[in-house]
N, C-alpha and C positions, 0 to 999 in steps of 0.2 A: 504494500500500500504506500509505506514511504517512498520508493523507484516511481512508483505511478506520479505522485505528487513532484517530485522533484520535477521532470519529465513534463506534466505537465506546466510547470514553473518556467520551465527552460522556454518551453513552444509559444509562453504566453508573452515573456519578454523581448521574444526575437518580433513579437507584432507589434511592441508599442516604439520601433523607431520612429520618431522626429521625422519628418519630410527635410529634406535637401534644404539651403540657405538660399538666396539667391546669390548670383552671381554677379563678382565688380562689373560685369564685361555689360550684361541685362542694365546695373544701375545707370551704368554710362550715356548707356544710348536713350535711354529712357530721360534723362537730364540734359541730353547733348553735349557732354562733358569728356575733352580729351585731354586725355591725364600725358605728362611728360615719362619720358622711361626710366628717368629717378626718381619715380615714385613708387611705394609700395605697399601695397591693400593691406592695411591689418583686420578690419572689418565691415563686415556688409550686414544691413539690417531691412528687413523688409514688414510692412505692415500694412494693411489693406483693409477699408471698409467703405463707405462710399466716394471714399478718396484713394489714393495711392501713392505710399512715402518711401521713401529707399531713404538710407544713412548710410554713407561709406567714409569711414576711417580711413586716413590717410597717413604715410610718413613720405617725407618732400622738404628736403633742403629750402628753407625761407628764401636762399633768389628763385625758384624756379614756382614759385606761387603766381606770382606776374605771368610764367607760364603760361598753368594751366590756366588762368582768365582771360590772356587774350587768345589760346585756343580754344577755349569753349564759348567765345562770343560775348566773352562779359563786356559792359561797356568799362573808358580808359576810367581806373580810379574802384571801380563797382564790384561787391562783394557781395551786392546780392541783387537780383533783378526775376525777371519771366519770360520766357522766351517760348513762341509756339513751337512744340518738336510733333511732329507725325500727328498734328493736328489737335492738339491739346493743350492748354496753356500748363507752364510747367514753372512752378519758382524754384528756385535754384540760392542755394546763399551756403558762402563759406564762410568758416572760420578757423584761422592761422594762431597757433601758439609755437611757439619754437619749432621742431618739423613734425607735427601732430597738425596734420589736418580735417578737417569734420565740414564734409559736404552733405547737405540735407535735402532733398530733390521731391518736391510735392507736386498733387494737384489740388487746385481745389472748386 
């Protein structure tokens, strides 16, 4: 009876994986946001209800922040704005600490 139960235990936890994260790559495009190649995703967060928010954590040498905003269309100076992507309006806003990046990409 204990084998049964164990066994059972085991088949029950192999079902309760977590789905998948999304992906830096999904956040990007979805923001419009091209990241330089010294940058590096420590985290991606996704959450969804009648809107749709991505958060991706960044590491990125403080000169190459200028960067990523005038490759992703920021205007000159702007750290946060809206830009229509695949027909949506999307805000978009960074924030820079030392090389800790946090881009937050909504709709609303």
């Amino acid at each position: 009876m204990k084998l049964l139960l164990a066994v059972l235990a085991l088949l029950l936890t192999g079902c309760s994986t977590a789905p998948p994260g999304p992906s830096p790559e999904e956040a990007f495009r979805f923001g419009g946001i091209s990241m330089p190649a010294s940058g590096k995703v420590l985290e991606t967060q996704y959450d969804r209800g009648i809107d749709a928010r991505y958060v991706v954590v960044l590491s990125l040498p403080p000169e190459d922040v200028p960067k990523l905003l005038e490759a992703s269309r920021f205007a000159p100076g702007a750290m946060k704005d809206d830009q229509l992507i695949d027909g949506r309006r999307v805000y978009r806003e960074v924030t820079a600490q030392g090389t800790t990046v946090r881009l937050e990409l909504f709709t609303t």
